[in-house]
N, C-alpha and C positions, 0 to 999 in steps of 0.2 A: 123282141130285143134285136139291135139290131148287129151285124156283126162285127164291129167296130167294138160294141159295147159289151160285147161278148167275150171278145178275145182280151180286152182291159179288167172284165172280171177275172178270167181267167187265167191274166197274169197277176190281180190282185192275190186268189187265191194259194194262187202258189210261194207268191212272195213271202204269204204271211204264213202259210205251211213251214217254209222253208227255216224262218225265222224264231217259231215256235218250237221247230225241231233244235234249231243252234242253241236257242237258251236251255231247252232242257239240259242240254248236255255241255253247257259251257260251263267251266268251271273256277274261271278266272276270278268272277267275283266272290267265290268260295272262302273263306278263312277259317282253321280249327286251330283252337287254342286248346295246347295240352298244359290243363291245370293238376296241380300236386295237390291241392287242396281246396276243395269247391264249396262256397259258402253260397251256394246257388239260392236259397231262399235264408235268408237271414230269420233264425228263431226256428230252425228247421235240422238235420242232421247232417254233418258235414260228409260230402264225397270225396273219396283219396283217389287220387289216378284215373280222373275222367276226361273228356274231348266233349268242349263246345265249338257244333258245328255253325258258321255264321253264311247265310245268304242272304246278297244285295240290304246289309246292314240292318239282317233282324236274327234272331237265333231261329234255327231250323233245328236240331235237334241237340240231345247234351247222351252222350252214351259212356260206358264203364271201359277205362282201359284208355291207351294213348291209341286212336285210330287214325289213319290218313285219307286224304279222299285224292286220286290223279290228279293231279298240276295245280291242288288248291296249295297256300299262305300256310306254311307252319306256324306258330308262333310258341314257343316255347316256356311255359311259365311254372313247370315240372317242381320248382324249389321256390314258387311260388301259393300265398293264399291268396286264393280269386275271389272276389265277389263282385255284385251288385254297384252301378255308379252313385256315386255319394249325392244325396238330394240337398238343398239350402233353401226352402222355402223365406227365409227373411234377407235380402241384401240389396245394397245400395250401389251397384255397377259404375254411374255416374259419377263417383264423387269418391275421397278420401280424406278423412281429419286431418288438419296439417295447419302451419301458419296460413297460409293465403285461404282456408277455406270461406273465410266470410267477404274478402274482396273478390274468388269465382264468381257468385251470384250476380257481379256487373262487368267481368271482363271475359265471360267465356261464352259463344254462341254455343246453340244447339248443336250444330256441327263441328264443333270443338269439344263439350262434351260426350259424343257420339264415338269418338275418335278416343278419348279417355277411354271409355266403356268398354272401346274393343282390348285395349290393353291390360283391363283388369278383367277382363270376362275371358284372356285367354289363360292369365296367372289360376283363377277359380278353375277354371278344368283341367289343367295343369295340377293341382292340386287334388284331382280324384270326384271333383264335382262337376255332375254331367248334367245336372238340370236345376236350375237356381228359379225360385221368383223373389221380381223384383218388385218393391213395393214401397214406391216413390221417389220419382225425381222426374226432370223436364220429358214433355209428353214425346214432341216431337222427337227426340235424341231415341229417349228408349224403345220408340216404337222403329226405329229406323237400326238398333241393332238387333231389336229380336228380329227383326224381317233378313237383314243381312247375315246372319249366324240362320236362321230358317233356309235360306237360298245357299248357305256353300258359301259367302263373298266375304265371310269372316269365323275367326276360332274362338268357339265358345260353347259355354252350357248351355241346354236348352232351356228355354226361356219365357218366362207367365210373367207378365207386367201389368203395374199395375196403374203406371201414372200420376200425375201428381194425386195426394191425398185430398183426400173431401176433410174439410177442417172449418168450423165458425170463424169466421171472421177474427183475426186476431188470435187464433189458436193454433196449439205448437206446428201444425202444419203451413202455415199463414207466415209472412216477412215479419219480422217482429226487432225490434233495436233501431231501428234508422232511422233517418228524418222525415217527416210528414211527405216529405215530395218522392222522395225514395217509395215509401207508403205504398204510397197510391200510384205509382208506374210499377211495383212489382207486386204486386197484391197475388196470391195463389191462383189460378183459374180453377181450382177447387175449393174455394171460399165461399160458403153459402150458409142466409140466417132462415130460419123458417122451412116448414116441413115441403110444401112446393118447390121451395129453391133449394134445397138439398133433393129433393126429387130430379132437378133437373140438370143439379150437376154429375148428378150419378148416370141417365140416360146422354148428357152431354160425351161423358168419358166412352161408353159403351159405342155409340155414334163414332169415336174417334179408334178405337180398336181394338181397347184393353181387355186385356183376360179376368183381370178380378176387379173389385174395388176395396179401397184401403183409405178407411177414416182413421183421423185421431180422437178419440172419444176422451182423451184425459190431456192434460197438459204433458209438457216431455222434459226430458234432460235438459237437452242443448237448442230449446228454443230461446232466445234472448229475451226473456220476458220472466219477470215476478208472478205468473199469474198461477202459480202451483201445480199438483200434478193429479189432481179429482176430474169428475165428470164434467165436461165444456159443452156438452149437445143439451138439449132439452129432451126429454121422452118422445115427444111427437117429431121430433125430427131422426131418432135413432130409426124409430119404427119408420117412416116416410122411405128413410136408405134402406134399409135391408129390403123393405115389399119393392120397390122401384127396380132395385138389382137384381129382384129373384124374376121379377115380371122379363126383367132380359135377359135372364139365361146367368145370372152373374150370382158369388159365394162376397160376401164381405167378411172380409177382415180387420180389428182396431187395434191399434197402436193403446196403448190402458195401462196403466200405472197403476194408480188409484184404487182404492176398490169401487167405491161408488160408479165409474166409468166401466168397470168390469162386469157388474153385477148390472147396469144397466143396459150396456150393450148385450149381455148374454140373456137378457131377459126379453128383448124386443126382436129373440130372436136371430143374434149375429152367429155366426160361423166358426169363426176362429179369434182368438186377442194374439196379441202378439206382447210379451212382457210379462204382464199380469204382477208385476212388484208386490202389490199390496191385496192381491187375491185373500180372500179369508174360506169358513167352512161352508157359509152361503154361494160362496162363486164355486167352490166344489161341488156342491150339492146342482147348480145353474149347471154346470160343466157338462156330468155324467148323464142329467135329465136329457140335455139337447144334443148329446155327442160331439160336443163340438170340441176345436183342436186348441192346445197351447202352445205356441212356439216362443219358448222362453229366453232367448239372446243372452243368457247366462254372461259369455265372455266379452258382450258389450258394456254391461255393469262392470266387469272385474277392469277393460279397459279405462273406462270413464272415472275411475275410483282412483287408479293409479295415476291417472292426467291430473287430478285432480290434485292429489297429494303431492304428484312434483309440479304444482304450480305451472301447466303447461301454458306457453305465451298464446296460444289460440283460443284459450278460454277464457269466459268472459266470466268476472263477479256473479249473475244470475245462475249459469252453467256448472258453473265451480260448486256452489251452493245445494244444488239439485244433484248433482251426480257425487256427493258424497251423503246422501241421503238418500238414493237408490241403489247406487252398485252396492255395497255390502249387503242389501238386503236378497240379491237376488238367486243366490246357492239355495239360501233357506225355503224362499219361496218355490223352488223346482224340486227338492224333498216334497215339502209339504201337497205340494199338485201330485207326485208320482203315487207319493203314500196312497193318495186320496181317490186314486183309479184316473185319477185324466188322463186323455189322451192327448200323448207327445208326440208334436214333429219338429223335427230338426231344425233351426235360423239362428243364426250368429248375429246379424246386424251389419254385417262386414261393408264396409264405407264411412261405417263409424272408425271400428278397428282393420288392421290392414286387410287386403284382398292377399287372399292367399293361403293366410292361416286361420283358415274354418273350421279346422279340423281342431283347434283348441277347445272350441266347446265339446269333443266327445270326452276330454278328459275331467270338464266342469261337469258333465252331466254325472259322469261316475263318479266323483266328490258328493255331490248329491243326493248319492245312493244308488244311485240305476246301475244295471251290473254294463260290460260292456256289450253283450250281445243286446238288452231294451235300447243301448244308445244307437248302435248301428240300425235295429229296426225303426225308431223314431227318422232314419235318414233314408230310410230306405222301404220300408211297406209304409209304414204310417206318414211319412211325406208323400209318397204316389197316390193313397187315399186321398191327403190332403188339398192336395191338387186337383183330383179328380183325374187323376192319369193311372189306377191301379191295373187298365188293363194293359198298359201302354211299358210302364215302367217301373222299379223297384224291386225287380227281383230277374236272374237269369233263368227266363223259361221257354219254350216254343213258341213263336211269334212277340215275343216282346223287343222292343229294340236291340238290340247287343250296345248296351251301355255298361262297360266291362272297366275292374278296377285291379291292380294286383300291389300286393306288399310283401317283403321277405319274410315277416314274423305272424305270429297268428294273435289278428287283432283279436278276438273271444279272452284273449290273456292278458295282454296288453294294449291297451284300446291306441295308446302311443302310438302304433304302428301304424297310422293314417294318418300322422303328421308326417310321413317320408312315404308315398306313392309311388311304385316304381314304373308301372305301366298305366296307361289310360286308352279306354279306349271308346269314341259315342258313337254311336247309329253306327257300328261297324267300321269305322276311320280311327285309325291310332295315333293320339296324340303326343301317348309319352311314352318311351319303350327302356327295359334295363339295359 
């Protein structure tokens, strides 16, 4: 070696000596929240008067007693209940029900909607939700905020997308109401007939960047179309999707009404539904064999039902028709799943209903019958299951992110108390403080 290259090692190694010593002992990026009441794993026993230690935005340890550590972030939440970041595995970031929402579809780029998204994906974590999947709307848009909320460049929950849905042709995931020229220039680029071409809309999505995939296996609400709300795939194309998505690393999830749609997709094998309205004791029985998940959007039924009744100017005759023949059914249907042993994770629909108040559904779930600690796990273990983030997120424990929530009252009693969030805090960044 020679000694040019010696003495650049040897200032390498001290550099990084030096640097190794600074961080251990820096403590700037330190933060201990003194919680009063620590719901550290939700379905678990609550801790009174503990210190969660936070470094460089992951939890390092949780101990008994308010502890301090030299020159770390106090944060105070001593008259606070702490828990777990709230999960939202069903939402629509992109978009919001409102008059103009069927003339968006031709006056708003991708980059217009992107810029929506950031505004409603800072409301949703502002509201105590730290990690949302989204599951459906423009590819471009949503993949360009989860990367931008991933990087720091924007505020929001973290983020599983899914892209447009994989939908047959002409099914509620598909442009449906418009004139034939309309048609055929907005047609879904997840519109696919036949088991190959649903194969390769599902590797097409995967190719572009998406974390899950999200069919509609049944007809929907507020698709503009008569075509009801039962099964829209054929058998050989449900099966075609799920093997295609598993062969790349991908969980499917279907939007399913119907039962036939529900009992067909859980049977070729799907993942999770999303609905399940008209679920019976055969898609129970589908449910528990496969372990698969339900995310029941409870408070987009009780939304759609009310638009409905007050004759809201954004809905259309078709819409109007269909969502007063699902929302009422759908409390019943999340009893009837609980009783039956399914497994529940949390999704509101929110895009449907406003961005913001997600937290309505914990109070639909406990009408339902779940007490309020199964509603908080369904948002919180059993959505980080859902996801496949259980080592990642769902609960405050050593190496999990510090995705940290606080309310004045003790949700276990009143689940209400997560419709008024007083602290927020994701990957160790505090968003909201009392």
């Amino acid at each position: 070696m020679t000694g040019l290259a010696s003495a650049l090692l040897a200032a390498w190694m001290l550099v990084s000596a030096g640097t190794v010593t600074q961080a251990e002992n820096d403590v700037s990026s330190v933060t201990v929240i003194h919680a009063g009441h620590l719901i550290a794993v939700p379905g678990e026993r609550v801790r009174e008067g503990a210190s969660i230690i936070i470094r460089d935005g992951r939890i390092d340890t949780i101990e008994d007693g308010y502890v301090t550590r030299d020159g770390a972030e106090i944060i105070d939440l001593t008259a606070h209940w702490v828990l777990p970041g709230l999960i939202d595995a069903h939402v629509h970031l992109l978009s919001e029900r409102g008059a103009s929402s069927r003339l968006d579809t031709f006056t708003l780029s991708s980059a217009d909607r992107a810029f929506v998204g950031a505004r409603h994906a800072r409301r949703t974590l502002e509201a105590g939700f730290t990690t949302v999947q989204d599951v459906g709307g423009d590819l471009e848009a949503i993949l360009a905020l989860r990367n931008a909320i991933r990087n720091g460049d924007a505020a929001g929950p973290r983020m599983r997308v899914a892209g447009p849905s994989i939908t047959p042709t002409g099914g509620h995931g598909d442009v449906n109401g418009y004139n034939q020229q309309v048609i055929r220039n907005f047609s879904s680029p997840g519109a696919c007939n036949g088991p190959a071409d649903c194969a390769r809309a599902v590797r097409s999505l995967v190719q572009a960047g998406v974390d899950t995939i999200k069919i509609t296996a049944t007809g929907g609400v507020l698709s503009n179309t008569a075509a009801g709300l039962e099964v829209q795939f054929m058998d050989d194309e449900l099966t075609a999707i799920v093997q295609a998505a598993e062969m790349m690393g991908r969980r499917v999830t279907a939007h399913a009404h119907g039962v036939t749609g529900v009992n067909a997709f859980l049977a070729a094998g799907g993942h999770s539904i999303e609905h399940g309205t008209f679920l019976d004791e055969e898609s129970i029985r589908l449910f528990r064999r496969s372990g698969a998940f339900l995310v029941p959007t409870v408070m987009a039924g009780e939304f759609v039902t009310l638009e409905a009744e007050a004759n809201a100017p954004w809905m259309t005759p078709f819409q109007r028709a269909k969502a007063l023949q699902v929302g009422p059914q759908m409390v019943d249907m999340l009893r009837r799943a609980h009783r039956g042993g399914v497994q529940i994770a949390f999704g509101t629909d929110s895009g449907v209903s406003r961005h913001g108040d997600n937290a309505r559904e914990f109070e639909l779930m406990v009408e339902a019958g779940m007490t309020p600690e199964q509603a908080i796990i369904a948002a919180t273990i059993n959505g980080a299951r859902h996801l496949q983030l259980e080592n990642e997120i769902g609960r405050i424990a050593p190496g999990f992110h510090a995705d940290i929530i606080a309310v004045s009252g003790n949700p276990l009693e009143n689940v209400s108390e997560l419709r008024d969030v007083d602290f927020v805090m994701a990957a160790g960044m505090v968003h909201k403080a009392p």
